[in-house]
C-alpha positions as CSV (number, residue, x, y, z in Angstrom):
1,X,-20.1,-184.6,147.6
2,X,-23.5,-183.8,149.2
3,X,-23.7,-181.6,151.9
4,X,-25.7,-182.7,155.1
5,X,-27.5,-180.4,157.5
6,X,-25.5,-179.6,160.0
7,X,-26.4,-180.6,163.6
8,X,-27.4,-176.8,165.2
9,X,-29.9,-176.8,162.3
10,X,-31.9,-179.5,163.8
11,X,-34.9,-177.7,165.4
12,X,-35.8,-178.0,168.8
13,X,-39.2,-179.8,168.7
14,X,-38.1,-182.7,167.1
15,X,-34.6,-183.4,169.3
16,X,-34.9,-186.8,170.7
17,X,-37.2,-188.6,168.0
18,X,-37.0,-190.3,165.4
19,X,-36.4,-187.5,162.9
20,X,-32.7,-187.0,164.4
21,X,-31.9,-190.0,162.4
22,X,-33.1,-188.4,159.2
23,X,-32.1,-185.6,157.1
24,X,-32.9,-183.9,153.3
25,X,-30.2,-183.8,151.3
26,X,-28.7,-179.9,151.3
27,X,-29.7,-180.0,147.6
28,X,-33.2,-181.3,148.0
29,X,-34.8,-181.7,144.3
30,X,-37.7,-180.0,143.5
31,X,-41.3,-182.1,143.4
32,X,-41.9,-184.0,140.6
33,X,-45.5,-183.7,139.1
34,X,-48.6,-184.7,140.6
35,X,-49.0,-187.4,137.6
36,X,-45.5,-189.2,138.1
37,X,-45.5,-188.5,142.1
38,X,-43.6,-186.8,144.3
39,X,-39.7,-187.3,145.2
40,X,-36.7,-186.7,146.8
41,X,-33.5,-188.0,148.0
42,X,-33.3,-187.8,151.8
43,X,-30.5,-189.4,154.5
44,X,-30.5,-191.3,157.3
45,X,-27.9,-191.5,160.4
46,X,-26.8,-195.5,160.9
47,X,-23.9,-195.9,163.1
48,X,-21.5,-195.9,160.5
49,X,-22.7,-192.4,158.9
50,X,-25.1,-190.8,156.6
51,X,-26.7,-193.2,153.9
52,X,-28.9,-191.6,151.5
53,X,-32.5,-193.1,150.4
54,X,-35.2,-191.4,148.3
55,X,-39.0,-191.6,148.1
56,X,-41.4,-191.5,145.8
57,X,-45.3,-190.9,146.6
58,X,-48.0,-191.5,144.4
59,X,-50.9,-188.7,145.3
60,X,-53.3,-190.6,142.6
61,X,-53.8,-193.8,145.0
62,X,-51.9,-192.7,148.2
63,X,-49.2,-195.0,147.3
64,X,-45.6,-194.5,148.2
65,X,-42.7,-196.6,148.2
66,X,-39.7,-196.3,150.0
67,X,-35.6,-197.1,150.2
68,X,-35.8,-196.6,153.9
69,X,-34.9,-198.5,156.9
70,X,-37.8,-200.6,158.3
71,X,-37.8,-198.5,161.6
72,X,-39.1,-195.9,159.4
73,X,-42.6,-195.1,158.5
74,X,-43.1,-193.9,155.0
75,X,-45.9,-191.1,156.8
76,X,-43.2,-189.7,158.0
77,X,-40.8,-190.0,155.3
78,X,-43.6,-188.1,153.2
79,X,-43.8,-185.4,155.6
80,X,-40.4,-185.1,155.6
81,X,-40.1,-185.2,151.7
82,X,-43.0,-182.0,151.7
83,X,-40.5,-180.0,153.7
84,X,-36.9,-180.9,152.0
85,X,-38.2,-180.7,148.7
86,X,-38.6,-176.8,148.8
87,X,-41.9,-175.2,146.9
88,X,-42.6,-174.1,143.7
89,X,-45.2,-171.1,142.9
90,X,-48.5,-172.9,143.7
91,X,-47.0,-176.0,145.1
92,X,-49.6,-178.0,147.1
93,X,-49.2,-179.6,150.0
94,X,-52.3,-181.3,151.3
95,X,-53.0,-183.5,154.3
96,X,-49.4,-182.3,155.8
97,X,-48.6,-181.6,159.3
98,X,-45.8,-178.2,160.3
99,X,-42.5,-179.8,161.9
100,X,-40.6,-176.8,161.7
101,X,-37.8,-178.5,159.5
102,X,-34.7,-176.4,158.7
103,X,-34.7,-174.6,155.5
104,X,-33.2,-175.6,152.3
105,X,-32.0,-174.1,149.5
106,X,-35.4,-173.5,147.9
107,X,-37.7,-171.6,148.7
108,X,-39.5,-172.4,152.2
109,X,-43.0,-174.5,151.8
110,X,-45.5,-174.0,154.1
111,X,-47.4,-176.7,155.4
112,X,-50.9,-176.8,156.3
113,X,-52.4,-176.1,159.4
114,X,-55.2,-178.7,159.6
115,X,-55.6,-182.0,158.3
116,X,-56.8,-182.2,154.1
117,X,-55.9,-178.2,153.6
118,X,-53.7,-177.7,150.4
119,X,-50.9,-174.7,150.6
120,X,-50.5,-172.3,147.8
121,X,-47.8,-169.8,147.9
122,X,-48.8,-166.3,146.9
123,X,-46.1,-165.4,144.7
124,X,-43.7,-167.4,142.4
125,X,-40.3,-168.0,144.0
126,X,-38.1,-165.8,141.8
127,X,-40.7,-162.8,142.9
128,X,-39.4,-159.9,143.5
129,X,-42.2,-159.1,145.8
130,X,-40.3,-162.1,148.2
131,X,-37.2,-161.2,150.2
132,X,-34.9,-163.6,148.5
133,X,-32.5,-163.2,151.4
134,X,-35.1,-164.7,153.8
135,X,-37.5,-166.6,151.7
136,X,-35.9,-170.2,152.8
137,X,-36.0,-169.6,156.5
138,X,-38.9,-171.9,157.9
139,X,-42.1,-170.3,159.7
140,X,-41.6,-170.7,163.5
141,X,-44.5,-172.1,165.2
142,X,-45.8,-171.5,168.8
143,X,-48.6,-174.4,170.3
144,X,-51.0,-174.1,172.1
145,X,-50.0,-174.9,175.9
146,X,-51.4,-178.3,176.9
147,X,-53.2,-179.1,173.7
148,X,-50.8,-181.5,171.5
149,X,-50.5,-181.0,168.2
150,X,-52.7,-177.8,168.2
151,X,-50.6,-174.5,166.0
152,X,-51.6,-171.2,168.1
153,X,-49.5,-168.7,166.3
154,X,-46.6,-168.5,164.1
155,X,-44.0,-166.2,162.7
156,X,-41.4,-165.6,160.4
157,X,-43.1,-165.5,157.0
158,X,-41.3,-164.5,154.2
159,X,-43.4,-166.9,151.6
160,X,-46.8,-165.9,152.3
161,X,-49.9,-168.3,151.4
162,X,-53.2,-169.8,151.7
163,X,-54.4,-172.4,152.8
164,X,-57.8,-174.2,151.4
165,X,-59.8,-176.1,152.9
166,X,-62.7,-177.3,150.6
167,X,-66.6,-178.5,151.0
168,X,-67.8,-182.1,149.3
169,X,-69.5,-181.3,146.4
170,X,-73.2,-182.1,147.6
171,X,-73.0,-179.6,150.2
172,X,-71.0,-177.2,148.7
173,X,-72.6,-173.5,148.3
174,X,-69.5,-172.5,146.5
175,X,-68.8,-169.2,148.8
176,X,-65.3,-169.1,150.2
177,X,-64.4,-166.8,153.1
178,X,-60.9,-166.2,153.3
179,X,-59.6,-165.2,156.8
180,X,-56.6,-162.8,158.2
181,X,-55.8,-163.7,161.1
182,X,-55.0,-160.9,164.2
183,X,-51.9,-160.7,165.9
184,X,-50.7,-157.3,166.4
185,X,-48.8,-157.8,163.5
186,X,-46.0,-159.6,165.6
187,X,-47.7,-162.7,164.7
188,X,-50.3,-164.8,163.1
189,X,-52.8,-166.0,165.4
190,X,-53.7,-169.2,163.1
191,X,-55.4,-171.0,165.7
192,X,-58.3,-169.3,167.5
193,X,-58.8,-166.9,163.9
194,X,-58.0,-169.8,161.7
195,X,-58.3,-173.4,162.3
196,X,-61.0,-173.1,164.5
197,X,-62.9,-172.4,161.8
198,X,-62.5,-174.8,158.9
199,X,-65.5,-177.2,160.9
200,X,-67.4,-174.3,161.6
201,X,-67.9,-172.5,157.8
202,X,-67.6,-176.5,156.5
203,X,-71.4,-177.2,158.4
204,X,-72.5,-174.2,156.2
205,X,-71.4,-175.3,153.0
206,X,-68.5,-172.7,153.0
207,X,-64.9,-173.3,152.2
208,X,-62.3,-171.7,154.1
209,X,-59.1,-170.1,153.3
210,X,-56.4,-169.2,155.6
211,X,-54.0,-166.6,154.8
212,X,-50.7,-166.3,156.0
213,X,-49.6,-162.8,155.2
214,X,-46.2,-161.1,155.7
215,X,-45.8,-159.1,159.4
216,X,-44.1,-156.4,161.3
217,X,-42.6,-158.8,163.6
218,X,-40.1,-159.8,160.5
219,X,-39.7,-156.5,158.5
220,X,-42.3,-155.5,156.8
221,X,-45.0,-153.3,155.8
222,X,-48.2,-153.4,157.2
223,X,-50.2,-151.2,155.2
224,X,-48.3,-152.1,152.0
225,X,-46.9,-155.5,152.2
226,X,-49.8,-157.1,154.3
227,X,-52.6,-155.5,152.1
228,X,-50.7,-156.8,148.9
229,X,-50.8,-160.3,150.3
230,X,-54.8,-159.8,150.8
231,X,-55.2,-158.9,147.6
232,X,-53.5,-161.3,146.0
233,X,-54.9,-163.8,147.7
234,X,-58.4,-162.6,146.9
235,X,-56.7,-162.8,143.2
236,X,-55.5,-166.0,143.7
237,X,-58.2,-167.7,145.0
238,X,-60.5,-166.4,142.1
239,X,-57.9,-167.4,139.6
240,X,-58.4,-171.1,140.7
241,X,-61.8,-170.8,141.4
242,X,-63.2,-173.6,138.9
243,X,-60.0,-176.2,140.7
244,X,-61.7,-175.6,144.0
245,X,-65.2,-176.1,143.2
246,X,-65.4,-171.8,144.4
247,X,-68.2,-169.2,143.5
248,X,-65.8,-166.9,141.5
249,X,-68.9,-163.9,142.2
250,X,-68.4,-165.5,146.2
251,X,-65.4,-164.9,147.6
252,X,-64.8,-162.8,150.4
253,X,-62.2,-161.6,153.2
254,X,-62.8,-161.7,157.1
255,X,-59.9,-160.2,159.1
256,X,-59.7,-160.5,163.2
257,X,-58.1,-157.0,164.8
258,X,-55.0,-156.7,162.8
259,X,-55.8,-159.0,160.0
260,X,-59.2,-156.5,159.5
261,X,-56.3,-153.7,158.6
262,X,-56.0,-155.8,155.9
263,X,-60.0,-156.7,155.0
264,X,-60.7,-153.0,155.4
265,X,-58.4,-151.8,152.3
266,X,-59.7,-154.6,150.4
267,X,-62.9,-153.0,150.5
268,X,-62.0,-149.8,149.5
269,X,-58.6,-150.3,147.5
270,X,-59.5,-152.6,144.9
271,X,-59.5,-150.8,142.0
272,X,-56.3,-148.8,142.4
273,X,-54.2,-152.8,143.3
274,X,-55.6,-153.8,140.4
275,X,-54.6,-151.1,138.0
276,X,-51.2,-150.9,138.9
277,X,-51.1,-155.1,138.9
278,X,-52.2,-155.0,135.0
279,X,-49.4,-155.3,133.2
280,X,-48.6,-158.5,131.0
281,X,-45.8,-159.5,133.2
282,X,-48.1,-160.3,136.2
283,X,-49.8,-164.2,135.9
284,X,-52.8,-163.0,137.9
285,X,-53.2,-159.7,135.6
286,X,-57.2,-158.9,134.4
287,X,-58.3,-161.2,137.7
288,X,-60.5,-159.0,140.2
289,X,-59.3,-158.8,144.1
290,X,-62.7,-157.2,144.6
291,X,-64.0,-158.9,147.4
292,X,-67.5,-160.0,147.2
293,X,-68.3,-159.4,150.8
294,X,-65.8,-158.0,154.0
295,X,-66.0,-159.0,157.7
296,X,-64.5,-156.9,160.4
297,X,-64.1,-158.6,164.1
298,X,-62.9,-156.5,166.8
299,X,-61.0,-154.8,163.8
300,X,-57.7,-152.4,164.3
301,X,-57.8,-149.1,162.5
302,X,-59.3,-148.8,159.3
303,X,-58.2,-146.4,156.6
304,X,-61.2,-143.7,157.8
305,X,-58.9,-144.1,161.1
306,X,-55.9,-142.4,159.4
307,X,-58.0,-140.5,157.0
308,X,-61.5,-139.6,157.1
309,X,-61.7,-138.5,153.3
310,X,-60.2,-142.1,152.7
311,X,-62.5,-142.7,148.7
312,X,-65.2,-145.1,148.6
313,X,-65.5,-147.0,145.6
314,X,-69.1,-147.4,144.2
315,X,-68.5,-150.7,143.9
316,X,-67.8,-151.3,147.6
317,X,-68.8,-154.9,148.8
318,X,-71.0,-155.0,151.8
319,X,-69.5,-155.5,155.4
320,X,-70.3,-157.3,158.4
321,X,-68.6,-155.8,161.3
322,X,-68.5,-156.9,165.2
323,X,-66.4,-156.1,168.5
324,X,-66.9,-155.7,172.2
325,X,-67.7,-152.2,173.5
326,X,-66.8,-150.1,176.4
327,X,-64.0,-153.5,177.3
328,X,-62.8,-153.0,173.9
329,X,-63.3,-149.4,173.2
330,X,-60.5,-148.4,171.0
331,X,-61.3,-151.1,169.1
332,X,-65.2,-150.4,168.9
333,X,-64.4,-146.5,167.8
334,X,-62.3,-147.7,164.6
335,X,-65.4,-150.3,164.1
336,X,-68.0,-147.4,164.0
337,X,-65.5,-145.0,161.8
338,X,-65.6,-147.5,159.0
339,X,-69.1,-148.2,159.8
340,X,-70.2,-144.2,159.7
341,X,-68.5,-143.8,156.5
342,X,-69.3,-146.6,154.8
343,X,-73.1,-145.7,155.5
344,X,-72.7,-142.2,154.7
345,X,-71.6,-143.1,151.5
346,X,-75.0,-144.9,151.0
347,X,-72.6,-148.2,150.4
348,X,-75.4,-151.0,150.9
349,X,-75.9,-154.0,153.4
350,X,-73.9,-152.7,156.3
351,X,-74.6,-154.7,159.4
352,X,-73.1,-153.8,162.8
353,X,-73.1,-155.3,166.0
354,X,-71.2,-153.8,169.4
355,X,-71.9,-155.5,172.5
356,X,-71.9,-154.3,175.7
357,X,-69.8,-156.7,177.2
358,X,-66.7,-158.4,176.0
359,X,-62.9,-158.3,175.9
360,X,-60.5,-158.4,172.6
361,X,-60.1,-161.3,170.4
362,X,-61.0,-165.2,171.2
363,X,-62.8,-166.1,167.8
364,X,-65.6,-168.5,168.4
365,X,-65.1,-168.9,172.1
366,X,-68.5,-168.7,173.9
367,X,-67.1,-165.6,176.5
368,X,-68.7,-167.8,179.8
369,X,-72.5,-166.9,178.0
370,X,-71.9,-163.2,177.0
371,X,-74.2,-162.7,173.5
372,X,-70.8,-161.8,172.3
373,X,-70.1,-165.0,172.2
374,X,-72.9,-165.4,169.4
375,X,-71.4,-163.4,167.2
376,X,-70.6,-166.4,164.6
377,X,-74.4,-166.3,164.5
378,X,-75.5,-163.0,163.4
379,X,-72.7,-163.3,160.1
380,X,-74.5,-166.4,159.8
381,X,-77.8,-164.8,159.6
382,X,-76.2,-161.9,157.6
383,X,-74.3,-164.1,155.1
384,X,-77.7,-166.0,154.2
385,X,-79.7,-163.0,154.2
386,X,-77.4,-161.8,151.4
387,X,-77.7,-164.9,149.2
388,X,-73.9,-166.7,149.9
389,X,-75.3,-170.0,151.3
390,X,-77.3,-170.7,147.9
391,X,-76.3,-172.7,145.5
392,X,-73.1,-171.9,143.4
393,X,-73.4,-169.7,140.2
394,X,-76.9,-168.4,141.8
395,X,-76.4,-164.8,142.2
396,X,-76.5,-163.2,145.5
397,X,-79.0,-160.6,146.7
398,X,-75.6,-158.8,147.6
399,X,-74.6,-158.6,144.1
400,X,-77.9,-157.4,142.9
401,X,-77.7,-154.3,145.5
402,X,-74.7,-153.5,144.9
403,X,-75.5,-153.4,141.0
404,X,-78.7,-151.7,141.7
405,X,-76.3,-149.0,144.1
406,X,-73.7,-148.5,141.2
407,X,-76.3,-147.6,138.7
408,X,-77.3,-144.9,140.5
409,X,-76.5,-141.3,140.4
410,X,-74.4,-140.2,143.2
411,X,-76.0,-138.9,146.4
412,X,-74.4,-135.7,147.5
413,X,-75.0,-135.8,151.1
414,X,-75.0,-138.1,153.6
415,X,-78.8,-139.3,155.6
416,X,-77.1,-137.2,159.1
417,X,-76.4,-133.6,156.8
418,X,-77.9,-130.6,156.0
419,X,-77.3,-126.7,157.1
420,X,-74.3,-125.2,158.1
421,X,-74.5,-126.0,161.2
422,X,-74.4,-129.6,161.0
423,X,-78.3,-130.1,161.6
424,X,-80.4,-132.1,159.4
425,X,-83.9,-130.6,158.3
426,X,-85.5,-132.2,160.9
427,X,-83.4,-130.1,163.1
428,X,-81.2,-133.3,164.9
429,X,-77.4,-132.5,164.9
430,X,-75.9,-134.1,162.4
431,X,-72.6,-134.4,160.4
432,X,-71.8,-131.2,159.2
433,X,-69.6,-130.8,156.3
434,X,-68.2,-134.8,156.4
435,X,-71.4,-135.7,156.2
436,X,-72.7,-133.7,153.3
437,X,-69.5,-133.9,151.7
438,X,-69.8,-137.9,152.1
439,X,-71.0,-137.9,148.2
440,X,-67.2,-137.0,147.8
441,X,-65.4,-139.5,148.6
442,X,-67.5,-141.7,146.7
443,X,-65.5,-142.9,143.0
């Protein structure tokens, strides 16, 4: 006998329409393959009971047919059907909508954000980097206020993914920017850090990648859990780079005040994740999460925060860095401490920009006319200067510096150090010992 879903499962958002007449079966099926379509049994509330009906969806010429009542669409009967059916490891989900359905007994399967993106969990289901115990329970979604339709933040994320959203071919320049949205780590600000800006990278040629990455809020790690997620989706996406049309030699990481605590290890952590994620056992092993490039907005404290001697690999990808001063000065201090030590390391094309005015956070928003608000510009300008908006398997002028960097013979002192007493030989104060020792942290 087939267990329905009982009533207090029902989430709130949809009480009162049409989906109160329908329900997955307890034992949703997995998705069938791309080639045969996608299927599953799901039920629907007549007054005489639950009758069950299934569906079938042909992704090859967006055909689907349908046992259903006539008072129900088959859209909706798909969206229903990419919820119910659970997610295997690298399950896609494209063109779907989040309704917050209940879980099942597979593993929860994240929908996409915006129109045409296509979900990939990070991790197979029987991982045991997932909490098994919570993996089904469904990511809770707050909108934004007055805007229908429009996902602000969410929670709850035990199956963390990505999220692609791809460039047509003839415009396509092959870089991907993957982005970590802030939050505090109490929740994932996917809206103003996220979806805002498939449109905007699209008009450059860029895809876009959100990542939904594993918070404090529900129990986890940040400087562990979090960072893993970063650098496996940096894995991930490389891994699948020919799929997606994607640079392999462009892919990068921008993170927005707590997602940059994850953008900032990537930078400097690379080579230790992927050493101890080389054994045979692991699907991604031998695939780099080096990222080719690093963005820091408004960014919470870096590793240089917590220690100064934090290494610097040779091989450090440049960074693009940008927050609000004196209105955001902790914020602005733990920008400059990444930005002194990465340039004391002699790590190459570093760009910073604090501006005088400005709060924390708001993504693209134009701040009322504030050349804060232009900040989307200057990575812009940055990004082409460095040779990510050519055309794909063109190598970058980033790629060439940072090859020209690593075949150099480490420096031993940083451009600010010099006697004893922290001056320089032109006599300015300078570093002092962190800054002649800057040479060794370098690795």
């Amino acid at each position: 006998m087939t267990t329905i879903p009982s009533e207090n499962r029902q989430p709130r958002s949809v009480r009162g329409s049409p989906l109160d007449r329908i329900r997955p079966f307890e034992n949703a099926p997995s998705l069938r393959s791309a080639q045969s379509g996608v299927g599953a049994t799901l039920c629907h509330r007549t007054p005489k009971g639950w009758r069950p009906f299934s569906v079938v969806v042909h992704p090859a010429d967006s055909s689907a047919r349908c046992n259903t009542p006539s008072i129900l669409s088959v859209g909706l009967a798909l969206s229903l059907l990419l919820s119910a059916a659970g997610a295997s490891w690298a399950a896609e989900t494209p063109n779907a909508t989040p309704l917050g359905i209940p879980a099942t007994n597979q593993p929860y399967a994240p929908q996409a954000l915006v129109a045409g993106g296509v979900v990939v969990t990070l991790y197979p289901p029987e991982s045991p980097v997932l909490n098994q115990a919570r993996a089904r329970e469904a990511e809770q979604l707050t909108m934004t206020r007055g805007v229908p339709g429009r996902i602000q933040s969410l929670v709850n994320v035990h199956n963390p993914s990505i999220e692609v959203h791809n460039v047509e071919p003839g415009h396509n320049t092959g870089a991907a920017v993957i982005l970590a949205p802030g939050g505090g780590h109490n929740s994932l600000v996917v809206g103003t850090e996220g979806a805002d800006f498939v449109p905007f990278f699209y008009n450059y040629g860029v895809n876009t990648v959100i990542l939904r990455y594993r918070l404090r809020h529900d129990g986890y790690n940040p400087q562990v859990d979090a960072v893993n997620d970063a650098f496996q989706a940096i894995r991930l996406v490389r891994a699948r780079a020919k799929e997606w049309s994607i640079d392999p030699n462009k892919i990068g990481i921008v993170g927005f005040s707590a997602g940059a605590e994850l953008a900032a290890p990537a930078a400097l952590a690379f080579e230790d994740f992927d050493q101890k994620h080389a054994d045979a056992g692991d699907l991604l092993a031998g695939v780099s999460s080096r990222p080719d490039f690093v963005g820091l907005l408004y960014p919470g404290p870096t590793p240089f925060a917590r220690d100064p001697n934090t290494p610097i690999p040779r091989r450090a990808p440049p960074t693009f860095i940008a927050s609000a001063g004196s209105g955001d000065r902790a914020h602005a201090i733990w920008a400059d401490q990444y930005f002194a030590a990465m340039l004391e390391a002699g790590v190459p094309n570093l760009e910073m920009h604090i501006y005088g005015r400005g709060s924390h956070g708001n993504g693209l928003k134009d701040r009322d006319g504030a050349p804060f608000g232009t900040w989307q510009a200057r990575f812009i300008d940055w990004f082409r200067d460095l040779g990510f908006l050519q055309k794909p398997g063109v190598e970058t002028k980033a790629a060439q510096d940072v090859q020209a960097f690593v075949s150099q013979p480490p420096h031993t002192s940083g451009p600010r150090g010099g006697g004893a007493d922290g001056r320089n030989p032109s006599g300015e104060r300078g570093g002092g010992t962190n800054a002649a020792n800057a040479g060794g942290r370098l690795r």
